[in-house]
KOLRO-891494 format. One line per 5 residues: their letters; for each residue z, y, x of N, C-alpha, C. Coordinates in pm, whole numbers. Layout:
N
a> Z/Y/X/Z/Y/X/Z/Y/X | ...
end
This chain:
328
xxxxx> 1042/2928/-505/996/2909/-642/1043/3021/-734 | 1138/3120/-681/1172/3226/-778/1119/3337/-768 | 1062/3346/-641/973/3478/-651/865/3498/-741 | 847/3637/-747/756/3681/-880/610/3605/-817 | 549/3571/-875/392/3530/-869/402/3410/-776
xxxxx> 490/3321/-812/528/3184/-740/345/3098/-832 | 348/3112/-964/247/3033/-1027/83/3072/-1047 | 123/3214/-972/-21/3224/-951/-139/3175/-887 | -80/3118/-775/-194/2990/-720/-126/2849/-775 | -183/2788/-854/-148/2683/-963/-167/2588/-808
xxxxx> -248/2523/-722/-227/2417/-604/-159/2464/-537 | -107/2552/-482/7/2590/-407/113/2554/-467 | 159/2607/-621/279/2605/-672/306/2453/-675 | 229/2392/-729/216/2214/-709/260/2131/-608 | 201/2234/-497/206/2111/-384/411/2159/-394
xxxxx> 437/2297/-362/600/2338/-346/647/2261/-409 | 614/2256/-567/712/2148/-652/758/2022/-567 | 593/1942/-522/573/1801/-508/694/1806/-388 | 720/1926/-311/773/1913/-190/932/1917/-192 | 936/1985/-317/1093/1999/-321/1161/1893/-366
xxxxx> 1095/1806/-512/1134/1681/-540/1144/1605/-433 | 1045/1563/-353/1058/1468/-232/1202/1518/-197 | 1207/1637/-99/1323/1642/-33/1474/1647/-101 | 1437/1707/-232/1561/1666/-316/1616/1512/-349 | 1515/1440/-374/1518/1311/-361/1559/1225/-263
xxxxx> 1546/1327/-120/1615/1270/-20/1778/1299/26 | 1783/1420/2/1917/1443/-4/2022/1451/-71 | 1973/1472/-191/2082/1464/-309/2179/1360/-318 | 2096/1212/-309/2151/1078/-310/2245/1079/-166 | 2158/1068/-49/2280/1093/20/2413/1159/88
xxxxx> 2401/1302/-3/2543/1385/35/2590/1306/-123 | 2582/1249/-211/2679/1231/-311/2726/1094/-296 | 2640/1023/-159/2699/899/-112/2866/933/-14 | 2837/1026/52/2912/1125/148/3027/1154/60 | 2995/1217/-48/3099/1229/-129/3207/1119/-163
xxxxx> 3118/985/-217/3147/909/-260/3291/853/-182 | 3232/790/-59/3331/711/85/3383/821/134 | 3406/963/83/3537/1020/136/3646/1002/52 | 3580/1019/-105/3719/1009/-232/3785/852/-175 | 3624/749/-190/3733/598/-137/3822/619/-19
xxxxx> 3763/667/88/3831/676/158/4022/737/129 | 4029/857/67/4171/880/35/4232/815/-77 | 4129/728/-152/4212/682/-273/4302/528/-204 | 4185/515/-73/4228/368/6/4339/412/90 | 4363/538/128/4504/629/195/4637/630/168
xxxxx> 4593/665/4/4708/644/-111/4747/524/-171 | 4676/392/-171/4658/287/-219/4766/238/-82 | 4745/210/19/4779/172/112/4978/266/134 | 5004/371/113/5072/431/127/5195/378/35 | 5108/322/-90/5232/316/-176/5231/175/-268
xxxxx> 5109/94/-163/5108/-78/-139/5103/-87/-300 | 4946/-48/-332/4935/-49/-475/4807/-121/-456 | 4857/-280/-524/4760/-379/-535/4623/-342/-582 | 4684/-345/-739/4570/-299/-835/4446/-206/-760 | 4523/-89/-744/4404/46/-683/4355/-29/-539
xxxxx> 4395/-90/-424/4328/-189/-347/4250/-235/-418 | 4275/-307/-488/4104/-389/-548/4021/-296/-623 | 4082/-207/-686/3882/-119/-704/3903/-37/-555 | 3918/8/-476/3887/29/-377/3798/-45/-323 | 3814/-169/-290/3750/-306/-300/3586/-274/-353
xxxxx> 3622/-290/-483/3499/-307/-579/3416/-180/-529 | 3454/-70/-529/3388/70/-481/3357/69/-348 | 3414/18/-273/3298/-5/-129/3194/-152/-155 | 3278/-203/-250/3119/-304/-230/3022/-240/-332 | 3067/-91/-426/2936/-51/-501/2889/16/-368
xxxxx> 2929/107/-308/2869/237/-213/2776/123/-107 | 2816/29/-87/2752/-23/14/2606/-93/-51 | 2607/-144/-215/2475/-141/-224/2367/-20/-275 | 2447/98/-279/2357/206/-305/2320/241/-131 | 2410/243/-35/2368/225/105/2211/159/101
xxxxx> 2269/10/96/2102/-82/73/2019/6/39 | 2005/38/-85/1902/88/-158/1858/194/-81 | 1943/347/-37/1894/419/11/1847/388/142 | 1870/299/207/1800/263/311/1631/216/299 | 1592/182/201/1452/194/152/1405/305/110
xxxxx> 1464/339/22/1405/493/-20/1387/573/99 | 1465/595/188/1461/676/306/1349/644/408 | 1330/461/405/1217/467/484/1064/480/437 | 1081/569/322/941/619/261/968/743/282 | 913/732/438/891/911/507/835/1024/513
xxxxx> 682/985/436/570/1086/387/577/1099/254 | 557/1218/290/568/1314/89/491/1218/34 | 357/1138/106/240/1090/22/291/960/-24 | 430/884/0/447/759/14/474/760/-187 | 484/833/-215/482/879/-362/383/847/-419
xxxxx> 267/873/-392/150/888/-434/94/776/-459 | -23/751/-536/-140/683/-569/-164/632/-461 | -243/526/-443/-323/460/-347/-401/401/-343 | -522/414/-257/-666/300/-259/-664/213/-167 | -619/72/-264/-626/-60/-120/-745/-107/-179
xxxxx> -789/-177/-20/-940/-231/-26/-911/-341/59 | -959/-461/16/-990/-578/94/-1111/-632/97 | -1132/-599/290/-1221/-626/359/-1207/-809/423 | -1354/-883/389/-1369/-980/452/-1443/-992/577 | -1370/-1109/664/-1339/-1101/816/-1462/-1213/826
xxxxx> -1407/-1259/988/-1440/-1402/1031/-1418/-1537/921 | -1473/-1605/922/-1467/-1715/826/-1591/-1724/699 | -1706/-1651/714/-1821/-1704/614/-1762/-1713/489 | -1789/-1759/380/-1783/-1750/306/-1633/-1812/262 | -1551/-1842/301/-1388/-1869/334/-1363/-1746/317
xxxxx> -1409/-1693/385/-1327/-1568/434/-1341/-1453/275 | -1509/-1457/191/-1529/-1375/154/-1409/-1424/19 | -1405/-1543/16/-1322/-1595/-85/-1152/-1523/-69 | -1070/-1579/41/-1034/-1529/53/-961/-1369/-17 | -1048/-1276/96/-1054/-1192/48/-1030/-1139/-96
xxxxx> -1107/-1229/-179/-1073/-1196/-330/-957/-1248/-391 | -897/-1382/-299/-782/-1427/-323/-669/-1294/-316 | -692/-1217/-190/-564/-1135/-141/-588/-1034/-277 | -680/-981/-302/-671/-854/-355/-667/-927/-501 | -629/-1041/-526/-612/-1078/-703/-450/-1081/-673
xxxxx> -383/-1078/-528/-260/-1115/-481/-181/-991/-536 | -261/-877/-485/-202/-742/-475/-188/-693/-650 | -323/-711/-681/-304/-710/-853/-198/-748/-928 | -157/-843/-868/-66/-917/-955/104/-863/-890 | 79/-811/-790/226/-773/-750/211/-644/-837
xxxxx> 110/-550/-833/114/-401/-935/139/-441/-1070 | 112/-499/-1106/118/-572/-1257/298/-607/-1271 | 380/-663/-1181/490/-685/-1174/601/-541/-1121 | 507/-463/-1068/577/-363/-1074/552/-277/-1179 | 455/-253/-1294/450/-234/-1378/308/-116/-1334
xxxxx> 241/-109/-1208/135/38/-1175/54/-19/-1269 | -22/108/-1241/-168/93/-1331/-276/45/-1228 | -380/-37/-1265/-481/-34/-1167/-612/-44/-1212 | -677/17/-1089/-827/5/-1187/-944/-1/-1044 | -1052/-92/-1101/-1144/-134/-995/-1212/-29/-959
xxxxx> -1189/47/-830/-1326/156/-784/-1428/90/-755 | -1445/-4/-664/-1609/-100/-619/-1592/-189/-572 | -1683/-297/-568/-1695/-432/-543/-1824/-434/-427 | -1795/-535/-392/-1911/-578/-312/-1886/-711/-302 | -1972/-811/-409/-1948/-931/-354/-2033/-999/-273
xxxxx> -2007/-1111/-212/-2048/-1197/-148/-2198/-1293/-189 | -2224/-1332/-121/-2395/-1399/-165/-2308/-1561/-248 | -2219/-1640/-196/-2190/-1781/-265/-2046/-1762/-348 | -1940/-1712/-287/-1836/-1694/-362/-1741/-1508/-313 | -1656/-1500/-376/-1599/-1408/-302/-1654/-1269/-305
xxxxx> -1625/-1153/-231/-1619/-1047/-206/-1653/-1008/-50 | -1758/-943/-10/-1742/-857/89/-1648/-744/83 | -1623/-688/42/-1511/-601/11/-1531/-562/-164 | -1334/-537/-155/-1332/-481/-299/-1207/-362/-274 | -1245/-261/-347/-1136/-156/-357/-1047/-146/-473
xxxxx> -907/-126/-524/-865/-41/-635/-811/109/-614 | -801/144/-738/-694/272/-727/-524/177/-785 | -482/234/-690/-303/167/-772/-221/287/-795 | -152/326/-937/-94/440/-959/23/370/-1000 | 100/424/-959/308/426/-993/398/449/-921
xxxxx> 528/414/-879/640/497/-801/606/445/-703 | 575/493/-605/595/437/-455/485/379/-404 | 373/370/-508/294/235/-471/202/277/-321 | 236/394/-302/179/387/-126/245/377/-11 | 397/409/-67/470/350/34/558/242/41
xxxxx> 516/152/-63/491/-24/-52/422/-74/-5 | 281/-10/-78/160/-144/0/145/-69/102 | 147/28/154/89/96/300/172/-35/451 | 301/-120/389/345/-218/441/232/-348/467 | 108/-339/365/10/-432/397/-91/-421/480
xxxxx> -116/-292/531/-201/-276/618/-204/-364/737 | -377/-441/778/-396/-553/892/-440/-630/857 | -445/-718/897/-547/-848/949/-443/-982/856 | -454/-994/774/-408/-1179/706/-491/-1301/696 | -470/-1397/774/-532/-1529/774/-488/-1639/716
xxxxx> -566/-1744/681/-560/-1845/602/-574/-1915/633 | -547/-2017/642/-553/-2170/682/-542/-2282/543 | -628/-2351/545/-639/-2425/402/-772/-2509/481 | -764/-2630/359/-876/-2713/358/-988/-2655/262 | -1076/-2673/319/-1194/-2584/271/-1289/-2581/126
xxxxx> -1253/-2551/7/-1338/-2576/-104/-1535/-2586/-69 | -1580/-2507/-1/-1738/-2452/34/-1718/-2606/159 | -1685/-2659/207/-1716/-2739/307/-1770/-2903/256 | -1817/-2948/230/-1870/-3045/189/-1788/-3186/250 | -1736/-3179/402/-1654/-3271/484/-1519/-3248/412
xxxxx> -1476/-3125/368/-1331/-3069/301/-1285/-3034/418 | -1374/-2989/536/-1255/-2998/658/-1118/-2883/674 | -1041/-2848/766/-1001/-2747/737/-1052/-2617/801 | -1016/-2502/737/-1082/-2360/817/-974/-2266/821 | -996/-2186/909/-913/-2062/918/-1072/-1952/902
xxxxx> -984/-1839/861/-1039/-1773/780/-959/-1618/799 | -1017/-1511/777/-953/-1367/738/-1013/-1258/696 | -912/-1200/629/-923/-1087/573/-832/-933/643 | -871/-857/562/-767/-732/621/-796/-664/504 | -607/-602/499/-610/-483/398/-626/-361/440
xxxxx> -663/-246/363/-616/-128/419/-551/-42/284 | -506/56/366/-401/111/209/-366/307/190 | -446/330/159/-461/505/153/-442/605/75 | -353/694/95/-281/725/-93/-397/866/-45 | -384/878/-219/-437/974/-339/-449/1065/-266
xxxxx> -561/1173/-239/-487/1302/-185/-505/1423/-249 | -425/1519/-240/-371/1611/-354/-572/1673/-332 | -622/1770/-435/-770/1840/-387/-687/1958/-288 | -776/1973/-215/-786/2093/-145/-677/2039/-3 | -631/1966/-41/-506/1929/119/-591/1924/251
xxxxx> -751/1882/250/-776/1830/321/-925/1896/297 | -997/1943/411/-1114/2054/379/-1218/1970/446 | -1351/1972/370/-1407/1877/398/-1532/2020/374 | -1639/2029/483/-1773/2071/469/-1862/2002/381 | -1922/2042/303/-2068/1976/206/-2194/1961/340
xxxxx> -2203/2043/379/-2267/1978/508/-2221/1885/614 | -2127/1847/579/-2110/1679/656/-2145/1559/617 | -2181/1596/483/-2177/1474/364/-2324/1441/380 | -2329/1326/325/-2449/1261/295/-2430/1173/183 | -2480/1179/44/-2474/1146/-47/-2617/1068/-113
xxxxx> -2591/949/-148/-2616/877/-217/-2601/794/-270 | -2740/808/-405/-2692/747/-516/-2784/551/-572 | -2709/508/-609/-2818/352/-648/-2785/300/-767 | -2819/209/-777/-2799/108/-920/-2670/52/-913 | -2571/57/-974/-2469/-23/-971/-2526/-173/-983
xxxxx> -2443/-255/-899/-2453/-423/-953/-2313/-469/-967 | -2359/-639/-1019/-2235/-674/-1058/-2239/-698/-1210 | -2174/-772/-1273/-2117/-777/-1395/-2127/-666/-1499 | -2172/-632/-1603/-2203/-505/-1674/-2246/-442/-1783 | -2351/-561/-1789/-2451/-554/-1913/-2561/-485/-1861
xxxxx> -2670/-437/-1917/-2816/-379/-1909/-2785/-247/-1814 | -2712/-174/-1900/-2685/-45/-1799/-2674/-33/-1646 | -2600/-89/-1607/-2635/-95/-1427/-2774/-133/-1386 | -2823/-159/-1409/-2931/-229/-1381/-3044/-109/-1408 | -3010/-16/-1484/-3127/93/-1531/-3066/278/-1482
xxxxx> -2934/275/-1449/-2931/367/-1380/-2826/386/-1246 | -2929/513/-1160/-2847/494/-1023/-2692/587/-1051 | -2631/543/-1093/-2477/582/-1141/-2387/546/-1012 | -2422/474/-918/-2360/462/-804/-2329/589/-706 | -2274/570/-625/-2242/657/-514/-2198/585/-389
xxxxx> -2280/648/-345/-2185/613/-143/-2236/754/-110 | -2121/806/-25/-2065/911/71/-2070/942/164 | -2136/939/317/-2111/885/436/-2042/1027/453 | -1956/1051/539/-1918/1163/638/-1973/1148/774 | -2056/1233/838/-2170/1219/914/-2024/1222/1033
xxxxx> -1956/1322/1061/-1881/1351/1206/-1836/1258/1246 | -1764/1175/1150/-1693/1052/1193/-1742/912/1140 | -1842/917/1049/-1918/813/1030/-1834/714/896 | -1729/778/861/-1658/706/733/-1756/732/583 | -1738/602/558/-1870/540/432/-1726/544/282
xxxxx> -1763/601/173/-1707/556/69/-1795/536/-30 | -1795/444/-138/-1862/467/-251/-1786/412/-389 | -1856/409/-503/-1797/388/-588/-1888/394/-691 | -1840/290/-778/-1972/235/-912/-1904/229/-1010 | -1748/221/-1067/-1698/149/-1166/-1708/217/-1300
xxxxx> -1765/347/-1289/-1803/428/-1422/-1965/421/-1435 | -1972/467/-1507/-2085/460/-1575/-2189/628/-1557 | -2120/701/-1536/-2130/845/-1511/-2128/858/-1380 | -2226/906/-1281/-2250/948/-1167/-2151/1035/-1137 | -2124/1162/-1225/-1993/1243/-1187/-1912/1208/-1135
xxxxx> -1851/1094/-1225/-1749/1041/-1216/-1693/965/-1069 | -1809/890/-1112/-1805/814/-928/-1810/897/-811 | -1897/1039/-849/-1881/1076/-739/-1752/1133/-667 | -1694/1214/-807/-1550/1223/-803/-1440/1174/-734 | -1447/1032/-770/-1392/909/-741/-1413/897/-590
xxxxx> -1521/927/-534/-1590/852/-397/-1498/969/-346 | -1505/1078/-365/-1481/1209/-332/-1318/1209/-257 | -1242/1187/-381/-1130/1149/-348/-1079/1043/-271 | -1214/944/-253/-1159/858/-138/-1187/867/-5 | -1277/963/-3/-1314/998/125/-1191/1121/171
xxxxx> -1147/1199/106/-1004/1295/150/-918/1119/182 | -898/1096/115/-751/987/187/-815/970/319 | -978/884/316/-964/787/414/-977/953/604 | -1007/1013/526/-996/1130/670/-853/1175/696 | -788/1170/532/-636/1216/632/-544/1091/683
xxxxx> -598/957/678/-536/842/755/-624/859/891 | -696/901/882/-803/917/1026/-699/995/1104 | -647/1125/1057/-602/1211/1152/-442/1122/1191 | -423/1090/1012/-277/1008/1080/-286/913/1158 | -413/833/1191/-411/731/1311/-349/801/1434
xxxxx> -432/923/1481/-458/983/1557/-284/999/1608 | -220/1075/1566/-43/1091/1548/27/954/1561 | 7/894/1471/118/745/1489/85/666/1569 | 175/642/1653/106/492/1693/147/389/1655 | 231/378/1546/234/241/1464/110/218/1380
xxxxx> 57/301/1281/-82/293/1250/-204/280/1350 | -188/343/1409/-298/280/1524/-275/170/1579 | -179/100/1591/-173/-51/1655/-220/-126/1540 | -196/-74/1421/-229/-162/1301/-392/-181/1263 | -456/-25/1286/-596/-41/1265/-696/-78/1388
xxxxx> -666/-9/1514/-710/-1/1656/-720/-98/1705 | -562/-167/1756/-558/-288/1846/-567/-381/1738 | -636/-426/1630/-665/-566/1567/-790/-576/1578 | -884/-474/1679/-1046/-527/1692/-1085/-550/1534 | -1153/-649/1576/-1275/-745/1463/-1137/-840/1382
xxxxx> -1202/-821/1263/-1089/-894/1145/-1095/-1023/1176 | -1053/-1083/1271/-1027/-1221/1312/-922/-1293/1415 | -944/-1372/1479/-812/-1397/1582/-807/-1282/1701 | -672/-1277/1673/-613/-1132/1749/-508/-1148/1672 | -476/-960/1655/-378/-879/1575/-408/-927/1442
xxxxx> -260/-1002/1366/-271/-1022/1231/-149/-1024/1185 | -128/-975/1095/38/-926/1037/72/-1057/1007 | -13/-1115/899/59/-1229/848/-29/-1420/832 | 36/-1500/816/-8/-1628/812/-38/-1647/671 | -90/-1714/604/-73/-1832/504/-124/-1951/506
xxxxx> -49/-2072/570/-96/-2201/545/-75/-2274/416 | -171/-2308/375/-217/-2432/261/-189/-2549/306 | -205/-2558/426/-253/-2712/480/-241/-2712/659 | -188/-2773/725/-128/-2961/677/0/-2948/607 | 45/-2805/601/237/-2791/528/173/-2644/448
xxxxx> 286/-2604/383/297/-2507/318/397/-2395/349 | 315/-2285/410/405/-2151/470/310/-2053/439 | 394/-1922/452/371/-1797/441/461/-1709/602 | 390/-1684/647/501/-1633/752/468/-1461/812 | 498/-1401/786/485/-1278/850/532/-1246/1028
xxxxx> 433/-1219/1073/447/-1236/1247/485/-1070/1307 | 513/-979/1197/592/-865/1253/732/-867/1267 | 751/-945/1095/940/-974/1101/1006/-1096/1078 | 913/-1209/1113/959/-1346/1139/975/-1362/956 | 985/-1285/891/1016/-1349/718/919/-1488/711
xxxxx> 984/-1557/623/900/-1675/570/952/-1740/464 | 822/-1807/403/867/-1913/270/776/-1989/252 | 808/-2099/217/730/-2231/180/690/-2157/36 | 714/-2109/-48/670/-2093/-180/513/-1984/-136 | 400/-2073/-107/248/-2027/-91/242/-1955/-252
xxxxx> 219/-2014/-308/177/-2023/-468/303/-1861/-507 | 377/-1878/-480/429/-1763/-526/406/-1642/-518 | 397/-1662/-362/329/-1554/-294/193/-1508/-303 | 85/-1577/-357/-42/-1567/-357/-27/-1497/-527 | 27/-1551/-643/63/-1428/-766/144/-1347/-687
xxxxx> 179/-1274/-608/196/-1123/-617/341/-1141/-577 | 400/-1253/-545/527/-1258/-486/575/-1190/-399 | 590/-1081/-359/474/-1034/-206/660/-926/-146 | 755/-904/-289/801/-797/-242/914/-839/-83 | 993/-950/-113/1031/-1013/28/999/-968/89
xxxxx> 856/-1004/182/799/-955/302/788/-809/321 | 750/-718/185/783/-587/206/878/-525/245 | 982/-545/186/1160/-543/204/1183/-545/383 | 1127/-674/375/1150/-726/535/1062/-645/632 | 1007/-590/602/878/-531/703/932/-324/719
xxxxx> 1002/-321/625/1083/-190/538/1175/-167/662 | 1246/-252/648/1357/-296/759/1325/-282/902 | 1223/-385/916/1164/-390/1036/1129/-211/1120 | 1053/-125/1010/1010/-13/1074/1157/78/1075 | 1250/52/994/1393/148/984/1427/128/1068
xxx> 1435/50/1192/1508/-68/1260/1644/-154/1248 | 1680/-145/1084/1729/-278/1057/1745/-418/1089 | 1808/-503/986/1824/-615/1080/1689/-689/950
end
């Protein structure tokens, strides 16, 4: 960063910044933890040497502070990609279960809303697709604030429901699912995309709106022909805009493509769960005949449904955090 003509390519200089914070962010905290439990360490040397109560007990108190900045950095640390920083587009897709399911679906992603809302992100609707009786075929947001991709990127998979059925006329009960997926922001230019791969088009927005959707094609869908990934996006009013929008979601959803390709924890997550239904599914929620929430990666659980369905959600993150650090 000190060399002469460091700011002359303004996305280069950007991305260096973005790169040095990350890694400063990673190390700083823990050599001044290092620091920390060596001073305790000799002040507990001297304490002990000359059977000095008092200084024993903040000794005391100072390993039980270092040990919850430990905690803490043990999360921060397991946000391993520069991108876990970044913005993110979660979308919830409806599964098996008819119109359960499409419901659903809109249940989870009013779930996720409400956990961004408690963490204080910003969010805003890229596209909808709802359902013919209730619900959503799929819905996307953008979520912007600290971390928010390497929080929810913990939701990625298959979640099912179990409840007695509102749409059933008997009330019987149904199982039902959805799946999230979760794809941060990506910087322009990170990721090189041909105009001849694209296939672009444009339609009428629908949905909720007033007159305007209805009179111009302000929509967008995207296809990327090589690999066959579809994005679109309606929530402006300006074709630019959306296309913009679509634009940028099509860079995420190709550089999670390549990251499938590399991880194989993401690929067990998108790959081996097939068809959004019984199989691979991260997590439970029963309504009915009892009341649970159970996550089937890290055994977490709670009877509090209702909590969890407003956005209660960080527990299981925490726990799932752990799970990939290999914590307890």
């Amino acid at each position: 960063m000190s060399q002469p003509g460091f700011w002359n390519d303004q996305n280069k200089a950007r991305k260096t910044v973005q790169d040095m914070k990350f890694l400063r962010g990673r190390v700083g905290p823990v050599a001044k933890l290092l620091t920390d439990a060596q001073d305790m360490r000799e002040l507990l040397e001297l304490a002990e040497m000359e059977d000095d109560a008092g200084t024993l007990a903040e000794v005391g108190r100072e390993a039980e502070r270092i040990d919850d900045i430990l905690g803490q950095l043990e999360f921060t640390l397991a946000m391993s990609d520069p991108h876990d920083s970044f913005p993110c587009y979660l979308s919830a897709h409806a599964g098996a279960g008819g119109t359960d399911a499409a419901d659903w679906a809109l249940m989870l992603s009013r779930m996720y809303v409400r956990y961004a809302e408690r963490q204080g992100w910003k969010v805003e609707l890229v596209d909808e697709v709802p359902a013919e009786e209730a619900g959503v075929r799929k819905i996307t947001f953008k979520i912007s604030g600290e971390w928010a991709t390497g929080y929810l990127k913990n939701e990625i998979g298959v979640h099912r429901l179990v409840r007695l059925s509102p749409f059933d006329a008997a009330n019987r009960r149904q199982t039902s699912f959805a799946s999230i997926d979760v794809v941060p922001e990506i910087e322009e230019g990170e990721i090189e995309i041909n105009d001849k791969d694209l296939r672009i088009d444009t339609y009428r927005a629908g949905g909720a709106g007033g007159q305007h959707v209805n009179k111009t094609d302000s929509a967008v869908r995207i296809t990327h022909v090589p690999t066959g990934i579809v994005v679109q996006c309606q929530s402006e009013r300006s074709q630019m805009k959306n296309k913009r929008t679509a634009m940028s979601m099509l860079s995420a959803k190709l550089y999670r493509a390549r990251e499938i390709e590399r991880e194989s924890e993401l690929k067990q997550a998108y790959d081996a769960k097939g068809g959004i239904d019984f199989g691979y599914q991260i997590r439970s929620y029963v309504l009915h005949p009892y009341q649970m929430v159970k996550d089937l990666r890290t055994s977490h659980q709670t009877a509090n449904t209702q909590g969890v369905l407003d956005g209660d959600i960080q527990a299981f993150i925490d726990a799932h955090m752990r799970h990939r650090g290999g914590g307890k």
